[in-house]
ROGULO-213992 format. One line per field, with one value per residue (C-alpha): residue number from 1; chain; y, z negated, x negated. Coordinates in Angstrom, 1 decimal, decimal comma, padded with zeros to 4 digits. Example, Ala and Ser with C-alpha at 12.3 -4.5 7.8 and 13.67 -1.06 7.14 Angstrom:
migu: (1/2)
torlo: (A/A)
y: (-004,5/-001,1)
z: (-007,8/-007,1)
x: (-012,3/-013,7)
% end
This chain:
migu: (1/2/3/4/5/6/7/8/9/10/11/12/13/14/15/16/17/18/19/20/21/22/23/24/25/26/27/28/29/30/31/32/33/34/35/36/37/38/39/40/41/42/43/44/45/46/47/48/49/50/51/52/53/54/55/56/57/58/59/60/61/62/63/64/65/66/67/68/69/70/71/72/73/74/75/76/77/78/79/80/81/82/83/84/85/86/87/88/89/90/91/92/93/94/95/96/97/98/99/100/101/102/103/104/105/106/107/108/109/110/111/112/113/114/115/116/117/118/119/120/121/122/123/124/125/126/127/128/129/130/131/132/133/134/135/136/137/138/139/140/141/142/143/144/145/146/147/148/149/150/151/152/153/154/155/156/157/158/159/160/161/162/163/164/165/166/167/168/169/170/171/172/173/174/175/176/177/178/179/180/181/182/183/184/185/186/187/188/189/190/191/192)
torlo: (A/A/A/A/A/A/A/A/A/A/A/A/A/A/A/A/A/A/A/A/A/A/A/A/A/A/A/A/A/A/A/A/A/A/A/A/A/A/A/A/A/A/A/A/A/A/A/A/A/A/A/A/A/A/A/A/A/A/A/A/A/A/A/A/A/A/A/A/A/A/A/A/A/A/A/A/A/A/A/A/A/A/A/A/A/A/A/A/A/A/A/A/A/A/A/A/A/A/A/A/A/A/A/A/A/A/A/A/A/A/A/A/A/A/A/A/A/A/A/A/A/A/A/A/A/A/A/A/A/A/A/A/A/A/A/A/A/A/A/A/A/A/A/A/A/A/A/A/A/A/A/A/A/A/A/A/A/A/A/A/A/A/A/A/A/A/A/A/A/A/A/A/A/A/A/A/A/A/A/A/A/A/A/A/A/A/A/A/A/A/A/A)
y: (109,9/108,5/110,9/109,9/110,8/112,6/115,5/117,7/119,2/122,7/125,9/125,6/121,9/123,7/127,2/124,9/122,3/126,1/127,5/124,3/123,5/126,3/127,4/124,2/123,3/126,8/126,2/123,0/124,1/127,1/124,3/122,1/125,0/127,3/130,1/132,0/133,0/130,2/129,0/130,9/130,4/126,3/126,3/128,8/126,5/123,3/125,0/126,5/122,5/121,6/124,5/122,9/119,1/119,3/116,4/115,3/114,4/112,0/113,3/116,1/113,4/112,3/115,4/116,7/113,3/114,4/118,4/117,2/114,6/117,0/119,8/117,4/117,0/120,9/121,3/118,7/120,8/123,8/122,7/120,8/124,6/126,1/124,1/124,1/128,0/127,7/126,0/128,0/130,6/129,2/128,8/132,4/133,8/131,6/133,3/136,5/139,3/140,7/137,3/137,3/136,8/139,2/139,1/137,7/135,3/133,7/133,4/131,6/129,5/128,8/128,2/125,5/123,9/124,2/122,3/119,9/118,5/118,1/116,6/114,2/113,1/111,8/109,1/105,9/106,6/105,1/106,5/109,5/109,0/107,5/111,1/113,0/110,7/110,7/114,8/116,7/113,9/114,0/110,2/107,5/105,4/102,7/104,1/105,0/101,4/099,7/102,6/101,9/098,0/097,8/097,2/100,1/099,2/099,8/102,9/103,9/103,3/105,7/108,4/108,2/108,6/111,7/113,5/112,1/114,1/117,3/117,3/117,1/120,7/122,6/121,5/122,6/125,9/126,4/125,8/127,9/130,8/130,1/130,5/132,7/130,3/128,5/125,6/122,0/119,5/116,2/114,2/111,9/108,5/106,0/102,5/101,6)
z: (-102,2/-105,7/-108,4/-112,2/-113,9/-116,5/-113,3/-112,2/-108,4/-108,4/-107,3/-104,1/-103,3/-103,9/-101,7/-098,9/-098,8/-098,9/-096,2/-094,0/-094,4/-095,3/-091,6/-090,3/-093,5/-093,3/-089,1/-090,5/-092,5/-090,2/-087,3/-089,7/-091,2/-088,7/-090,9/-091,6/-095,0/-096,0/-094,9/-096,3/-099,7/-099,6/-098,4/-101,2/-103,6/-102,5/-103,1/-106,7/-107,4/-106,1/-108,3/-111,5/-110,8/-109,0/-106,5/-103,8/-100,8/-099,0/-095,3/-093,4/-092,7/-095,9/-097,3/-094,9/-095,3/-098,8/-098,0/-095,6/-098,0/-101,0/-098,5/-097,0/-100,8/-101,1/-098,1/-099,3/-102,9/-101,1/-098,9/-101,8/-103,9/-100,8/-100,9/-104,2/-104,0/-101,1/-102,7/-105,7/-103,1/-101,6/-104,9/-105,9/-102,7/-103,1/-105,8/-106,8/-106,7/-110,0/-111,4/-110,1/-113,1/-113,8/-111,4/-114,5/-115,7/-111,6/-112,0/-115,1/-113,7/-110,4/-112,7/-114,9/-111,6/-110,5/-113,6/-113,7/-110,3/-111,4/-114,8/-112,4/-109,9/-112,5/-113,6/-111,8/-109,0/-110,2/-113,9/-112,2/-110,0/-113,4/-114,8/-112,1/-111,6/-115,2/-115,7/-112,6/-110,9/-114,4/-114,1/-117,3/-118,0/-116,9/-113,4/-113,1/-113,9/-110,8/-108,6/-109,2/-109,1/-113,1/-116,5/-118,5/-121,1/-118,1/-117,3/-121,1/-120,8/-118,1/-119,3/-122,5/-121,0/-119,4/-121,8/-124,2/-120,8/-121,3/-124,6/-123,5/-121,2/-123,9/-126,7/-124,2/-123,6/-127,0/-127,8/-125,1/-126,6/-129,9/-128,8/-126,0/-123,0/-124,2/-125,6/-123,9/-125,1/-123,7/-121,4/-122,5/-121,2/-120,0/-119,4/-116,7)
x: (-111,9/-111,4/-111,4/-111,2/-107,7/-109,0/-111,1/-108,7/-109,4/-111,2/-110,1/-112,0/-110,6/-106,9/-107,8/-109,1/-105,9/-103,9/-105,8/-105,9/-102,6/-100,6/-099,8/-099,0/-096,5/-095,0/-094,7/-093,1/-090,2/-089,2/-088,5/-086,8/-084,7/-084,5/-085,2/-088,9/-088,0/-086,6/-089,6/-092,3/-090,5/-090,0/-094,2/-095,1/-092,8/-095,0/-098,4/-097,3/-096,5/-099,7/-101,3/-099,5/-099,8/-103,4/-104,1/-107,3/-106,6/-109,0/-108,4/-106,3/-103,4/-102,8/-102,4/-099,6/-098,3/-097,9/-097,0/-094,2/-092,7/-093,0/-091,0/-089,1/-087,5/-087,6/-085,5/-083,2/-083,2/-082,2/-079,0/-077,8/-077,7/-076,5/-073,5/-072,9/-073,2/-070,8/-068,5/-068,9/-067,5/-064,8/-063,3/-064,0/-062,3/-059,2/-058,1/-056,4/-058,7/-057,2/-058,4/-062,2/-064,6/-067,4/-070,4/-072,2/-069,8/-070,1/-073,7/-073,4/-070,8/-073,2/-076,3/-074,0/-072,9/-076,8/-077,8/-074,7/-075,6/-079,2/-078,0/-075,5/-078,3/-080,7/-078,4/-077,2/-074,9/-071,8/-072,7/-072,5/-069,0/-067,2/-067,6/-067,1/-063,9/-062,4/-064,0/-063,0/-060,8/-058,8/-058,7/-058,3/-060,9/-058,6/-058,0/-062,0/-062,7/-060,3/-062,0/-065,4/-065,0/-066,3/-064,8/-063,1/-066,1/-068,3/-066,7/-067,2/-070,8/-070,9/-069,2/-071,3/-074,9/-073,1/-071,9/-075,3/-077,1/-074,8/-075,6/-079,7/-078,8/-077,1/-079,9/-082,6/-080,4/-079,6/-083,8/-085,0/-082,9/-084,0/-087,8/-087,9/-088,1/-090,9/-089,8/-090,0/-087,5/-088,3/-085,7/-083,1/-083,8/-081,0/-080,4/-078,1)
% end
């Protein structure tokens, strides 16, 4: 069914699609996770995306075509924070009790990690190693550059959209503070 851009789908269209499909997606995730709450959430997740960018569906098919890729990438979303959490962790425990930061300092830590690895995913993949090389792996741009195959002005390049992109997090932190969560700061495009 071809619906103009500018027609958004009706309430009705979006509490059929949920009450069609909602079982079946939630049945879904709990085989591929192994876990009904997990489930429940990642299936109430795809909905509330669905409520916020609104899409027909000509038949039954191609919508949970769409449900299971669109879960498919919520799943995905979730192990990757799950492991970052984890590791998060395993740092935590290995050290000194006596030295173990504030619960709210950790969960500012994890949600900086959270957003890092989002931040680090958007950009090209080697853009993306080069900082996490000459940042965490305390390497010169010299020794990125033989790494990653590339010229140390490559390796340069890198590093700049990264840090450009760090400065796009705190600007949007440092904005949402200022106004209360409801500002939108638009995203920082870059060239690979």
């Amino acid at each position: 069914m071809s619906i103009p851009e500018d027609v958004s789908p009706s309430i009705e269209h979006l509490e059929h699609l949920y009450s069609d499909h909602h079982d079946w997606l939630q049945g879904w995730l709990r085989r591929r996770l192994g876990n009904a709450a997990d489930a429940a959430d990642l299936a109430h997740d795809a909905f509330l995306r669905l409520l916020t960018t609104p899409r027909y569906f000509s038949s039954a098919p191609e919508a949970r075509t769409y449900l299971r890729t669109m879960a498919n990438g919520l799943c995905v979303d979730l192990w990757r924070r799950r492991s970052i959490e984890q590791a998060w962790l395993d740092a935590l425990a290995a050290r000194p009790e006596a030295m173990a930061p504030s619960p709210e300092h950790q969960a500012i830590v994890l949600e900086a990690l959270l957003e890092i690895d989002t931040m680090l995913r958007s950009l090209p993949p080697k853009a993306a190693c080069a900082f996490m090389l000459a940042v965490a792996g305390d390497m010169t741009h010299k020794e990125v550059a033989k790494e990653l195959g590339v010229s140390t002005r490559t390796v340069t390049t890198y590093i700049a959209q990264c840090m450009l992109h760090c400065l796009y997090l705190e600007a949007r932190q440092v904005a949402e503070e200022l106004s209360g969560g409801d500002t939108h700061v638009t995203s920082v495009s870059t060239a690979s």
